[in-house]
C-alpha positions in Angstrom: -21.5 10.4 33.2 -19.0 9.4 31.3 -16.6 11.9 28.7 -15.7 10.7 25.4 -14.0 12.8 23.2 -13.9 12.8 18.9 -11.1 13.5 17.5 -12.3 13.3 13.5 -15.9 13.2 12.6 -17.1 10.1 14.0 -20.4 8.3 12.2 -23.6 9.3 13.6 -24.6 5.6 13.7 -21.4 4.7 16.0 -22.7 8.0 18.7 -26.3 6.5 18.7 -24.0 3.4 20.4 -23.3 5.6 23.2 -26.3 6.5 25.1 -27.1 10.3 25.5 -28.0 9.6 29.1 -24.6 7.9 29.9 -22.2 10.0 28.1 -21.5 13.0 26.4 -19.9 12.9 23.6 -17.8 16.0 21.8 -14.7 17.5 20.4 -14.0 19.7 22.8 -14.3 17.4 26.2 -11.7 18.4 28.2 -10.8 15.1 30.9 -12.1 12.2 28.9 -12.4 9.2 29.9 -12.3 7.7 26.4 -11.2 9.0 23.1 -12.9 8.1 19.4 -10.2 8.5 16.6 -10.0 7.5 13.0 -6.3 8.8 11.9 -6.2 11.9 13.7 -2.2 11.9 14.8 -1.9 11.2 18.9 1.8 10.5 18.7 2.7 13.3 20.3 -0.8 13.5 22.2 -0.6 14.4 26.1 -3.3 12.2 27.9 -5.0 13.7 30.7 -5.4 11.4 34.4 -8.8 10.6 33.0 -8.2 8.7 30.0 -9.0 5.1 30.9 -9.3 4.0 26.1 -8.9 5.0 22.8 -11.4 3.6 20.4 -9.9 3.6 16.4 -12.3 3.7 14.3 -10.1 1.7 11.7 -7.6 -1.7 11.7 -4.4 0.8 11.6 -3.0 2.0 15.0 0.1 3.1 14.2 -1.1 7.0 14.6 -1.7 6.1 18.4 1.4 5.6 20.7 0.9 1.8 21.5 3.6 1.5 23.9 3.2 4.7 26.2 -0.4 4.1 26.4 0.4 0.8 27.7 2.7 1.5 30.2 0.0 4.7 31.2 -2.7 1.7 31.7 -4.4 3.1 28.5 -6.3 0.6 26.9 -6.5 0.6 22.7 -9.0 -0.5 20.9 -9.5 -1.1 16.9 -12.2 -2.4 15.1 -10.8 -5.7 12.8 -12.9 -6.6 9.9 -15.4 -4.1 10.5 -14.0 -2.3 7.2 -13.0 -5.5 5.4 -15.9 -5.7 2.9 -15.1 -2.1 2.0 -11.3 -2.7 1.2 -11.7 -6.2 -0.3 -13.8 -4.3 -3.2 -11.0 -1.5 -3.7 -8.3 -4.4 -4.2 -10.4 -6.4 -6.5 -10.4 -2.7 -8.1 -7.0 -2.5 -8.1 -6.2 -5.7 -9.5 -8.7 -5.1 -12.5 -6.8 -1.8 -13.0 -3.5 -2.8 -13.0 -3.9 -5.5 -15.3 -6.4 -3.9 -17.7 -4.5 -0.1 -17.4 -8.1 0.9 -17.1 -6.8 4.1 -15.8 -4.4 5.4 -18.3 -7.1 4.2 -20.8 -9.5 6.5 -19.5 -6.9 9.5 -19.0 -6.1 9.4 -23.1 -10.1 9.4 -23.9 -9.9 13.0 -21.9 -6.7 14.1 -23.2 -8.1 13.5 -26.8 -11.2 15.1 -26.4 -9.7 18.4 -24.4 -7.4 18.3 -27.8 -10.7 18.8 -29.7 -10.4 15.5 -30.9 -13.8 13.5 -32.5 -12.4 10.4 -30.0 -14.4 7.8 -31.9 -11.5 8.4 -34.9 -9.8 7.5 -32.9 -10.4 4.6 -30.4 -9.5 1.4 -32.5 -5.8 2.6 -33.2 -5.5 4.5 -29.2 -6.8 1.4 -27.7 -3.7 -0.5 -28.7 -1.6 0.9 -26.2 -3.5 -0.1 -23.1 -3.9 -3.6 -23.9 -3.5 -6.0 -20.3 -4.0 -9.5 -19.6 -7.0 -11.3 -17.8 -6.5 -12.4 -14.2 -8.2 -15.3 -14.7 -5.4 -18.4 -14.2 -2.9 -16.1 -13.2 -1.7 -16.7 -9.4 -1.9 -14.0 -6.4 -0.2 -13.8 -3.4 -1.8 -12.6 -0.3 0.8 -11.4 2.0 -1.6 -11.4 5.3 -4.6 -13.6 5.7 -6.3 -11.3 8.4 -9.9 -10.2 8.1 -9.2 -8.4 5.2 -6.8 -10.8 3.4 -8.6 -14.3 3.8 -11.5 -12.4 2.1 -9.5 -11.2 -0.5 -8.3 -14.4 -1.2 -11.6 -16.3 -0.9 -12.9 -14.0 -4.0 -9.6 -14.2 -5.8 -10.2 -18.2 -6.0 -14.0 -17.0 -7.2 -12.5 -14.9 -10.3 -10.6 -17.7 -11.2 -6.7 -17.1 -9.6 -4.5 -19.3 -8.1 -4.1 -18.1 -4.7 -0.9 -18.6 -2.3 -1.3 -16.6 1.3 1.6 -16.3 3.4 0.5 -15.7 7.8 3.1 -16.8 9.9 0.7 -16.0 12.8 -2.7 -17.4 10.5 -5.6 -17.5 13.5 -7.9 -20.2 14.0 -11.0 -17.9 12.9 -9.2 -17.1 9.7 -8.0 -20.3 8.6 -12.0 -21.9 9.5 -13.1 -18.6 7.0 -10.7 -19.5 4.6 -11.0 -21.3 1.1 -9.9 -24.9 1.0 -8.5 -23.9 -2.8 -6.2 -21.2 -1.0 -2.6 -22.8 -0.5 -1.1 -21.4 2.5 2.4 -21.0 4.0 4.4 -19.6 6.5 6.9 -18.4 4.0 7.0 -15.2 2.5 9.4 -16.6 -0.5 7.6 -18.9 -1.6 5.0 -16.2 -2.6 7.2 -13.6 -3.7 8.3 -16.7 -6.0 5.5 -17.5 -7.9 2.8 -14.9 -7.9 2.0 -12.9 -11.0 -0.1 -10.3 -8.3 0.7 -9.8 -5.0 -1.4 -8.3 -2.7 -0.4 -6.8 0.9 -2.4 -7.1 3.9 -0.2 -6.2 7.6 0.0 -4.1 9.7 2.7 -1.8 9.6 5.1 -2.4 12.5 9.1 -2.6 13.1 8.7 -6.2 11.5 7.2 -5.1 8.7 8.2 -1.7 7.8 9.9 -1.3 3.8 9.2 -5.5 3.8 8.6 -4.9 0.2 12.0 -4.0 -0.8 15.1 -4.9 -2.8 16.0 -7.8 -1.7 11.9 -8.9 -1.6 11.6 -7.2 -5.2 14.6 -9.2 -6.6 12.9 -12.8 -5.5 9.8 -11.4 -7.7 8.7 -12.7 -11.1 9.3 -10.1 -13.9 6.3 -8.3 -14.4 5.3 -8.6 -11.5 2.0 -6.5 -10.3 1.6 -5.3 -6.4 -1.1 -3.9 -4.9 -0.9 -2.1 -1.2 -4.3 -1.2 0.2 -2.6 -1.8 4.2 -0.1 0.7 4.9 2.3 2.8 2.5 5.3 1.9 4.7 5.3 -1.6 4.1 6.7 -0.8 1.1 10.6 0.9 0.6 9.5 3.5 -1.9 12.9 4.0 -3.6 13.8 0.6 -4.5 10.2 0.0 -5.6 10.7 3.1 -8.5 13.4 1.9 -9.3 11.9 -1.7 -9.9 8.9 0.5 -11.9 11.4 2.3 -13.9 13.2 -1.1 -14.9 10.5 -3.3 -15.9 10.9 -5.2 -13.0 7.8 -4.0 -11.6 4.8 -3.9 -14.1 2.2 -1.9 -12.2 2.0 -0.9 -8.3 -1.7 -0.1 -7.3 -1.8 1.6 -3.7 -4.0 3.7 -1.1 -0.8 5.8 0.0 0.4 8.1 -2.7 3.3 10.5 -2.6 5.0 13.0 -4.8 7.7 10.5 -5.2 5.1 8.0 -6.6 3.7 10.3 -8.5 6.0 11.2 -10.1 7.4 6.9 -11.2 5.6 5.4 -14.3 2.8 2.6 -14.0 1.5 3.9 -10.7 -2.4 4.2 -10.1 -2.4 6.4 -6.8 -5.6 6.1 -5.0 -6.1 9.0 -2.2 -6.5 6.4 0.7 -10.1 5.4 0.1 -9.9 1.6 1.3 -12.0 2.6 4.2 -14.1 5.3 2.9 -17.4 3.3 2.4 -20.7 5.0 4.3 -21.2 1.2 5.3 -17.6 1.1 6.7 -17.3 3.9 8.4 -20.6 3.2 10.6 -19.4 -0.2 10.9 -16.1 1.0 12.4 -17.8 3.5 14.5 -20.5 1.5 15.8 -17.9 -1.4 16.6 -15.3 1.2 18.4 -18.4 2.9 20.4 -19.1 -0.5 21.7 -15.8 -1.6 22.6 -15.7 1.6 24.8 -18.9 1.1 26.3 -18.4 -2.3 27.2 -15.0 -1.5 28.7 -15.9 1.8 30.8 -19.2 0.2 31.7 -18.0 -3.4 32.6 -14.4 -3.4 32.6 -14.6 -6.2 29.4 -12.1 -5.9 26.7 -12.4 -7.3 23.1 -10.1 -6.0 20.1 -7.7 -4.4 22.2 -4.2 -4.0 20.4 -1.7 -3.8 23.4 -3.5 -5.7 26.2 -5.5 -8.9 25.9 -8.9 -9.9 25.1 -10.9 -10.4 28.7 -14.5 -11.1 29.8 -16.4 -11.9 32.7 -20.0 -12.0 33.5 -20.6 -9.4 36.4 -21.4 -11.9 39.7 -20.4 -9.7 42.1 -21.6 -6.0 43.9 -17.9 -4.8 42.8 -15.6 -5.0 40.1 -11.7 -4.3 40.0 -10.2 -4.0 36.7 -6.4 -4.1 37.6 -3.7 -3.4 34.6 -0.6 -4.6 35.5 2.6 -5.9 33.8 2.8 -9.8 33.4 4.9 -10.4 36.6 5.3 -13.8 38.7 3.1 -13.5 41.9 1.1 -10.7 41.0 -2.1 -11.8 40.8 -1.9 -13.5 44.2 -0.7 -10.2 45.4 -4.0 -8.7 44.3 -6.1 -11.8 46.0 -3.9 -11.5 49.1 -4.9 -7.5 49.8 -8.2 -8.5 49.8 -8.3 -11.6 51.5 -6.3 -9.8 54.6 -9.4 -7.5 54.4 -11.9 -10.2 54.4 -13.6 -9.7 50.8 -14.6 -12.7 49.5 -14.0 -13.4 45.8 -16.8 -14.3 43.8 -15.3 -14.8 40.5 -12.2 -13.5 38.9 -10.2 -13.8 35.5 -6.7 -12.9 34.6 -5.2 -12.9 31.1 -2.1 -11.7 29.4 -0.5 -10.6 25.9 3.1 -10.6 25.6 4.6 -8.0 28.7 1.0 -6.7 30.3 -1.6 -8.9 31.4 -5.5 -7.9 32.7 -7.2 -8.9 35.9 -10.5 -8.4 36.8 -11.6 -9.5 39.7 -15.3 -9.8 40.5 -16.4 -9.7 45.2 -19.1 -10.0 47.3 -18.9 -6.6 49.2 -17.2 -3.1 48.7 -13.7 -2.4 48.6 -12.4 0.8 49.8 -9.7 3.4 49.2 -7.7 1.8 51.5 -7.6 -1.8 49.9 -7.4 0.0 46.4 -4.1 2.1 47.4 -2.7 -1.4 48.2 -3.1 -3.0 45.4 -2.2 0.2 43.2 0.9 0.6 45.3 2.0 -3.3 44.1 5.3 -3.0 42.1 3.9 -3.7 38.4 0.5 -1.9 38.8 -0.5 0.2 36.1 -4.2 1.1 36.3 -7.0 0.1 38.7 -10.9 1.2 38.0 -13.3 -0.2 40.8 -16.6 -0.5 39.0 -20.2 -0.5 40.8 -23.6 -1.6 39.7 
């Protein structure tokens, strides 16, 4: 039976995924083989021997240690677009209420009426002050035309913006789902340029960290309104104040709030709610449940964030699911172990993403713990499961 441990309340729909007669699922397993997370923090997280994935329940990883699960043969999981309906309605939100200053408009009807104030004195001369333009005709930039960004950008064109997305790295998937009236460019300057709204949708990593900062701000129309729904680290915090305080900035809109922001003027802090959907979250959970499944069960890997997407159908009476750094001569390393032994090969696949790369390796007959200390004692080995049917 297989151990999977929660580490924040995981949807009961995504626990239905896992099958009460193949695992057992709790907070308080103690040698998992596979963890479910939403944002619990693992940085500092000591995985047991056992630990073979982490499932996020979420597109953000960066409150799992990506680079010493890799090199522990620990395979990461996230669940992309499975919460992209949920955030695409919170940045249309957004961009309603930073234009419209919806917000502030609301917060003076309370303040008048807690001042015992007959508000409807008082509406035609208050509402003066939170006058904002349409969107319609104005142009937004979609920094990041992922999951959640090309559908962003496909209902941006539907309320009547211009839309400009910048993705360096734009996949084949996303640019077939995206809008033929969405311009899109490699560039980030170009966007920073001419958009009246700009919308950010990265992940946060040492590429992108404080990307929205002085230097990004100065390229900016005046006036300019932003809107962060990714990660509250893409922006530099201090220089976008101080482009609130002068004008520079007209509104920032974001998920990620701080004192600091708090405390800057034309800020509508939302308390990180992008997500927080009862459709998303069973999405999320139901999608990372599976990709756990699927990769104890069968050794197949989809949505991983730190080794790459593999699948094989099962042919064989065993299975060997080899992690192992992306090294010259490797694979037939592997091969050669178990053609010495006489184990035929019935079907095999080997792939790779950036430093690691993922073999699995489908034969006719059993391998044992000899042939499997070989290969695990091959300079570059991280991790090998040997899976039965």
């Amino acid at each position: 039976m297989y151990q999977i441990k929660t580490l924040n309340k995981i949807s009961a729909a995504g626990l239905k995924a896992l099958d009460a007669k193949t695992y057992a699922v709790s907070d308080s397993v103690a040698d998992p083989d596979g963890i479910l997370v939403r944002s619990a923090d693992m940085l500092e997280y000591q995985f047991p021997q056992s630990l073979r994935a982490i499932a996020r329940a979420g597109a953000g990883t960066n409150n799992i240690p990506i680079q010493r699960c890799s090199e522990e043969g620990i395979v990461v999981f996230n669940t992309p677009g499975a919460n992209a309906n949920a955030v695409k309605e919170l940045v249309v939100c957004a961009l309603m209420m930073a234009s419209r200053k919806i917000v502030q408009g609301s917060k003076w009807v309370d303040e008048q009426v807690a001042a015992g104030i007959d508000v409807t004195t008082v509406v035609e001369k208050g509402k003066g002050a939170f006058v904002g333009p349409e969107i319609m005709g104005k142009t937004l930039g979609v920094v990041g035309l992922g999951a959640i960004g090309v559908q962003v950008a496909n209902i941006a064109t539907k309320l009547g913006m211009n839309v400009i997305g910048y993705d360096p790295f734009l996949s084949v998937h996303s640019a077939l789902s995206l809008s033929r009236a969405v311009q899109v460019t490699n560039q980030l300057d170009p966007v920073l340029r001419s958009a009246d709204y700009i919308t950010i949708h990265v992940p946060q990593n040492k590429d992108t960290k404080g990307m929205i900062n002085a230097e990004a701000i100065t390229k900016m129309q005046d006036g300019v309104h932003i809107v962060n729904m990714a990660r509250g680290g893409l922006v530099n915090e201090e220089d976008l104040i101080a482009a609130l305080r002068s004008g520079k900035v007209a509104s920032y809109v974001t998920d990620f709030p701080s004192n600091a922001l708090a405390a800057a003027p034309n800020t509508i802090l939302i308390p990180h709610l992008g997500a927080s959907t009862p459709e998303s979250e069973d999405n999320c959970a139901v999608m990372a449940a599976q990709e756990l499944r699927d990769y104890l069960e069968s050794g197949v890997i989809h949505n991983s964030v730190n080794f790459p997407d593999a699948d094989l159908p099962w042919t064989g009476a065993a299975r060997l699911c080899v992690i192992h750094r992306n090294s010259p001569g490797l694979l037939s390393s592997i091969t050669s172990i178990l053609s010495d032994e006489k184990i035929n090969v019935e079907n095999l696949t080997n792939k790779s993403k950036g430093e690691y790369a993922y073999t699995i390796v489908d034969v006719a007959a059993a391998v044992s713990d000899k042939e499997l200390d070989a290969i695990r004692s091959i300079e570059g080995v991280l991790r090998v499961r040997y899976l039965t049917r």
